[in-house]
N, C-alpha and C positions, 0 to 999 in steps of 0.2 A: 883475959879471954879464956872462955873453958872451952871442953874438946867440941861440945855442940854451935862451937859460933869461932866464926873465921870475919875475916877482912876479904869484903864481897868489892869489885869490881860493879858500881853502880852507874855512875856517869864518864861515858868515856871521855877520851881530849878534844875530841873535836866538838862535842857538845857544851863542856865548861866553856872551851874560847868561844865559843859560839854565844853563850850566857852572858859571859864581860863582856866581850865586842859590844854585843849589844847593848848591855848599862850605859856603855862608855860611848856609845855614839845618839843614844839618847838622851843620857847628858848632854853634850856635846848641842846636839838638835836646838835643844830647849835653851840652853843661854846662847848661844849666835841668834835666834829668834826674839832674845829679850834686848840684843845689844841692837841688832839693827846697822844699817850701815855698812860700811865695808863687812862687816861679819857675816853677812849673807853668803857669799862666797862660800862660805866655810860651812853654813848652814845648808846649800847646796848640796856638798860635797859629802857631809854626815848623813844627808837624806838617801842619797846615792849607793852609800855605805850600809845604810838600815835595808834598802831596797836588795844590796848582795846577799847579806845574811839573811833573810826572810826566805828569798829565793833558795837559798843553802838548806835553810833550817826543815824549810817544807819535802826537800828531798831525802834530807837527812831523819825526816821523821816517817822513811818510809823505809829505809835499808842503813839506819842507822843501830845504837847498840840496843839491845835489849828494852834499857828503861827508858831508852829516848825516841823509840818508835811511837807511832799516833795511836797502832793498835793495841799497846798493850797502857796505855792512859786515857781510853775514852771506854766509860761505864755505864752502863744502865742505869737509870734511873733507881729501879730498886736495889742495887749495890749504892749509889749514893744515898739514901734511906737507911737502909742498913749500915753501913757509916758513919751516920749521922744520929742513930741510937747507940752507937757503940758493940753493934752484934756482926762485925765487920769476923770474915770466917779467915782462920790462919793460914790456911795456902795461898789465898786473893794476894796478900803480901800488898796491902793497898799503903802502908804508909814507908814503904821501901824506897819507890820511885817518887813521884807525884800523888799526893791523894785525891780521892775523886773531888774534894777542893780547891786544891792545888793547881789540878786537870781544870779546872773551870776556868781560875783566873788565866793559866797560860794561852787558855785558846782563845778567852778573851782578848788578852794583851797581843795575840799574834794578829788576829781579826783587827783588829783597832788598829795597830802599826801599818797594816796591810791597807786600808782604808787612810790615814793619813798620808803617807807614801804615795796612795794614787792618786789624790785632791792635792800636794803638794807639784804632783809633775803638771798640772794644769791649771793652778793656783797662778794669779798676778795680781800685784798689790797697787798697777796702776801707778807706779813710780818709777821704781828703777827696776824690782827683780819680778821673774816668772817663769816659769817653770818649761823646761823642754818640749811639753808637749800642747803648750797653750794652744799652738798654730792651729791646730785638730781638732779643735773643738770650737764649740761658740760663744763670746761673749756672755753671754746668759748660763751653760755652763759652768763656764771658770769664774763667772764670781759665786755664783751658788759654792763650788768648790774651795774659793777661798776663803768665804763665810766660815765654812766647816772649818779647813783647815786653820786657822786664827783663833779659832772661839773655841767651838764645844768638841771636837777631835785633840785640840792641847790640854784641854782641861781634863778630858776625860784617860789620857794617859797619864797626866799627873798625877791624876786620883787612882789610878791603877795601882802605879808605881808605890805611892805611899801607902796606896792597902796590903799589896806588896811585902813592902818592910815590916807594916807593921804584925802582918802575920807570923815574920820571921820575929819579930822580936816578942811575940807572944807562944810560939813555939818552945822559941829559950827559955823564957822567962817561969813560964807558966806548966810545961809540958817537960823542961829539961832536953829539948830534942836541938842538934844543933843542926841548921840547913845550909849554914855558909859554907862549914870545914869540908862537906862531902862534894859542895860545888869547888870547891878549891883542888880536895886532894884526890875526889873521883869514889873513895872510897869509904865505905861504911862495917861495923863489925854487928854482922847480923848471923842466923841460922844456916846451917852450912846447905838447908836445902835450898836457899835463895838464887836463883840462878844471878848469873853475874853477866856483864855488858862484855862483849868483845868489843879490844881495845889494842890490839895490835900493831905493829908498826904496817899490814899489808891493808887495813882498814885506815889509819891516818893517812897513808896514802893515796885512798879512795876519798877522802875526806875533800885532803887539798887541792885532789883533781876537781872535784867539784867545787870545791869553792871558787877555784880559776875559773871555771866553766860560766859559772855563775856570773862574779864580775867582768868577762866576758862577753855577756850577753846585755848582761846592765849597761855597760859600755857602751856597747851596741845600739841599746835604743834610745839611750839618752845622746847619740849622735845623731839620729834620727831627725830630731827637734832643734841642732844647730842651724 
């Protein structure tokens, strides 16, 4: 490290848990969905779980830390051009946070989850399982809904997922950049003008209020529909 580059505060804590949670319960999603059977249950419960942290995440990406707000990763068009030639200007700091391609796939993959999540609460498979909210809708509805949800809403996170990875591992591979260690450790050694994420113990506790709040509310509505 020389005197122009420090260890920047990039992704706070509640954003990384917020990143695994989420792998892990989309994980999670997608084999109880392949097993079937009593696993449903559990595939319920994961969908439940996807639906807290969504609810989380979209708050959190409004008075969350620095890198992890909505407004400092959605770009102009001609900032992703420029980007995308390589004439990206050194204050933008676009490959800090999320890059304006980065920024695409996340708000894809949140769109998508978000979209999955609501065809799954009114999804029925006409056997055993269905979703809290089928009662409130119509027949015609909830299988259009479950259509999607089964077919091309699984398919199309899977494909996310593995573009996903394999960004990350062309990152690595190709660019020498690593994306994992900075979601793990939070932190990056970058130019000391970088501003850095507030990360506080009085912000994680803003965090976990709202995550309560959130499952809380989730809670709530998927009582609704017992």
């Amino acid at each position: 490290m020389t005197d122009t580059t420090r260890l920047v505060r990039i992704w706070d804590l509640p954003t990384r848990v917020f990143h695994w949670a989420l792998a892990l319960a989309v994980l999670g999603s997608v084999i109880t969905a392949k097993i079937g059977g009593n696993a449903m249950a559990w595939h319920y419960r994961s969908g439940y779980l996807i639906f807290t942290l969504l609810a989380f995440r979209i708050l959190w990406g409004l008075i969350g830390g620095h890198w992890s707000r909505f407004r400092n990763f959605i770009y102009a068009p001609a900032t992703l051009l420029r980007y995308l030639r390589g004439q990206a200007r050194p204050e933008e700091h676009l490959d800090v946070g999320h890059s304006p391609l980065g920024a695409g796939s996340v708000f894809a993959l949140l769109a998508l989850l978000m979209l999955q999540v609501g065809t799954g609460l009114i999804a029925d498979d006409e056997i055993a399982s269905s979703g809290p909210f089928v009662k409130f809708v119509s027949s015609a509805t909830s299988s259009l809904a479950s259509g999607w949800h089964k077919n091309f809403g699984q398919w199309l996170i899977i494909g996310l997922v593995l573009l996903h990875l394999g960004a990350i591992a062309f990152y690595r591979i190709r660019r020498g950049r690593d994306l994992v260690g900075p979601m793990l450790s939070g932190d990056k050694t970058l130019a000391g003008d970088v501003p850095a994420s507030a990360d506080g113990l009085n912000r994680r506790g803003l965090a976990l209020m709202l995550a309560a709040i959130c499952a809380s509310i989730v809670g709530w509505l998927v009582s609704l529909g017992g």
